[in-house]
C-alpha positions in Angstrom: 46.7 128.5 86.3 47.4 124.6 85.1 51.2 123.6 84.1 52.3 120.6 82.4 56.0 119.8 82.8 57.6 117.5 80.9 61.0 117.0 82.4 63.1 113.5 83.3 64.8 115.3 85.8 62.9 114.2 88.9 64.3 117.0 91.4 64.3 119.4 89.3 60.5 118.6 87.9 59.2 118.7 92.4 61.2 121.6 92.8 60.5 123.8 90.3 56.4 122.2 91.1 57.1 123.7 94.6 58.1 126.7 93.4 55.7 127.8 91.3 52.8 126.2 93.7 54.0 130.0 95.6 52.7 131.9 92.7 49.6 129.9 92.8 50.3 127.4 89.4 49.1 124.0 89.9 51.8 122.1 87.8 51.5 118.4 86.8 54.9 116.7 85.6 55.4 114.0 82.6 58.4 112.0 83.0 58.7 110.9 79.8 57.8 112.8 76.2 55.0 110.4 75.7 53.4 111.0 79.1 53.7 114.7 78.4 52.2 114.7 74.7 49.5 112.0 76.0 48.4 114.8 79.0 48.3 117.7 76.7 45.8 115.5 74.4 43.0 114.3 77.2 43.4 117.1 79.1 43.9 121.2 79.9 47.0 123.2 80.5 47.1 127.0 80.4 51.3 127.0 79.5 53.6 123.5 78.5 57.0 123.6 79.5 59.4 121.1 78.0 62.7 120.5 78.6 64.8 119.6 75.4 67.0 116.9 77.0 64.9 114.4 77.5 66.7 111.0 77.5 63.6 108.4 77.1 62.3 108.0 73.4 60.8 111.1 71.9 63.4 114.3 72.4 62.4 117.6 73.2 62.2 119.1 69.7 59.9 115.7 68.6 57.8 116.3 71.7 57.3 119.8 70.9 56.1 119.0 67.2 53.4 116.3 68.6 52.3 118.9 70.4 51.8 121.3 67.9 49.8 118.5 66.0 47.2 118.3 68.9 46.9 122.3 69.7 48.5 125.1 67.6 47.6 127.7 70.1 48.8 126.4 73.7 51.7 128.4 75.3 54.8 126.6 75.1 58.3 127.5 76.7 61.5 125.2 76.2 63.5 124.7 79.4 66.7 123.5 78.3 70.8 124.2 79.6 71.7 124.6 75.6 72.3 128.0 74.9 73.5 127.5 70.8 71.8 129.7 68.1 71.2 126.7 66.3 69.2 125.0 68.7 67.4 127.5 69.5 66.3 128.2 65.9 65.2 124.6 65.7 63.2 125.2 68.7 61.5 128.0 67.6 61.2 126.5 64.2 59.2 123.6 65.9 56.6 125.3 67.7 58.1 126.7 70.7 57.1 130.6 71.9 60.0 131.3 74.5 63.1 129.8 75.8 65.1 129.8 79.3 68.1 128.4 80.1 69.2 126.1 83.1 69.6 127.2 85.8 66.7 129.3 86.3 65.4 131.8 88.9 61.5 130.7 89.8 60.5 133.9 90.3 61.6 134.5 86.3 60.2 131.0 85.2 56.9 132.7 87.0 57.2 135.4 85.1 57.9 134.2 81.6 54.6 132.1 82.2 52.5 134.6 83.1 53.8 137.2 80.3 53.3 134.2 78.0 50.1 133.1 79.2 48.5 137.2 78.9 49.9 137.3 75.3 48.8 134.8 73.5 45.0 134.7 72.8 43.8 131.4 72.8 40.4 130.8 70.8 37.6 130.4 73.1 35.7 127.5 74.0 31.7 128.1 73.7 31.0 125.0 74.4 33.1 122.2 76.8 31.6 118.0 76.3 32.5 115.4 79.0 31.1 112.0 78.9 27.5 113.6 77.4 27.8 116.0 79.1 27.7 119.7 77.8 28.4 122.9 78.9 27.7 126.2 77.2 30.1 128.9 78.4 28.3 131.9 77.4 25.0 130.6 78.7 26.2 128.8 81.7 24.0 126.5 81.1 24.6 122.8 81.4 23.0 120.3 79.1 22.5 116.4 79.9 20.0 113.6 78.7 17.2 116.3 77.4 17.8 118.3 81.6 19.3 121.6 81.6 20.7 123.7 84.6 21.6 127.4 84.6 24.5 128.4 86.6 25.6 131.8 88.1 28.5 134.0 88.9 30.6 131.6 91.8 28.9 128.8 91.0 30.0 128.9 87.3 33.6 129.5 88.1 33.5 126.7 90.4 31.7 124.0 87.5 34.4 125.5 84.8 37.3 124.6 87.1 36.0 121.0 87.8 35.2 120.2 84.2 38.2 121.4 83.1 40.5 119.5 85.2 38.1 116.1 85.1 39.1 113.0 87.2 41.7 114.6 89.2 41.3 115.3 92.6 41.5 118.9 93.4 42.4 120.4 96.7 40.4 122.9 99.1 43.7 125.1 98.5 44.1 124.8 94.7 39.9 125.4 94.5 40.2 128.6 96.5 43.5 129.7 94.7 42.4 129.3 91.2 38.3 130.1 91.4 38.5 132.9 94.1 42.1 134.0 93.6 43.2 134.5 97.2 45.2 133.2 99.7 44.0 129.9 101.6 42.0 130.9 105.1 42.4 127.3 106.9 39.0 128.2 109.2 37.6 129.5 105.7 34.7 126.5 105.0 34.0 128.4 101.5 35.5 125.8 99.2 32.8 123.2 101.5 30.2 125.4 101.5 30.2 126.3 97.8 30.8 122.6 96.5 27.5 121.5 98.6 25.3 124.0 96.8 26.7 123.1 93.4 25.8 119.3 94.3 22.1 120.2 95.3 22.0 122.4 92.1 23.8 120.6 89.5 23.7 116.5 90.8 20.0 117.1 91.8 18.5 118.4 88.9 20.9 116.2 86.3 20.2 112.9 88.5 23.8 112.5 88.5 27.1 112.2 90.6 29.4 114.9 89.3 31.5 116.3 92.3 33.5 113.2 94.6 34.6 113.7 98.1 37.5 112.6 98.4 38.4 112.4 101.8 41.2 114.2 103.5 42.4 115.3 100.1 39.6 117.2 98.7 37.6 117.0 95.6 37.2 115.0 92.3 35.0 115.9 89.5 34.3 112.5 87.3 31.5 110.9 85.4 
């Protein structure tokens, strides 16, 4: 599961990305409102969390409502240390779906995510474009310059995870987290093994150079 945190609280932002690392989250963190509302438009997040205090430019609540401009459907929980009825009926009233107060226990913040993230039904994405390149979910079938290549079961998983975290670089224990769902074996060459077969499948065929090593770090999809 992806994370975007938008917090200026430094500490608190690597902790609480340590933290929920444990229940396998990968959680990227915006300084600043505009960093955070600038992620959620070029990229994916499964949940936002925001904290309300923010004390560069855009505030919490104005954050929050640019966010609800670009996607109506993402889960959103406020993370704030305000505990009035009034601003928390402004929060609610600007798009958020849940709210938890400062300090926090991880293993709630886990929680509340996961609760969030099963209840609300996002609309579903037939059809995923990067750079002219597209993807047909229901087919697994990837379109590019007139070529097509049909993917399955693993290998589809695998190609869904890369193009929807583009340009980053992913690591062997984030891979085998969030596409196989189970704990990192370090002698385990899976993530290696299954990467390499996407490449002879999906670079081959497409004449392209989808999937980067990066080296001692792991992998980066870009175009």
């Amino acid at each position: 599961m992806k994370i975007l945190f938008i917090e200026d609280d430094k500490e608190l932002a690597l902790l609480t990305k340590n933290h929920l690392g444990a229940f396998q989250m990968h959680v990227d963190i915006a300084y600043t409102g505009e960093e955070g509302v600038r992620l959620v438009k070029t990229g994916y997040y499964d949940v936002v969390l925001v904290d309300l205090l923010l004390n560069i430019a855009l505030n919490g609540l104005e954050v929050i409502r640019h966010i609800r401009k670009v996607d109506k459907s993402i889960p959103l929980i406020t993370v704030t240390a305000l505990q009035d009825i009034e601003t928390k009926v402004s929060t609610f009233a600007a798009g958020a779906d849940d709210y938890i107060i400062k300090p926090f226990h991880f293993q709630e913040l886990a929680a509340r995510v996961h609760r969030l993230y099963r209840r609300i039904n996002r609309p579903y994405l037939t059809q995923v474009s990067y750079r002219g390149l597209t993807y047909d979910v229901e087919r697994r079938c990837i379109h590019f310059d007139k070529q097509k290549v049909f993917l399955k079961n693993k290998e589809a998983t695998l190609f869904e995870y890369f193009l929807h975290h583009p340009e980053r670089t992913l690591s062997r224990n984030e891979l085998i987290n969030s596409v196989w769902h189970t704990s990192v074996n370090e002698s385990s060459n899976v993530v290696d093994v299954s990467v390499r077969k996407l490449r002879q499948k999906v670079d081959e065929n497409l004449g392209l150079k989808l999937i980067h090593t990066v080296h001692g770090m792991g992998y980066r999809f870009a175009l």
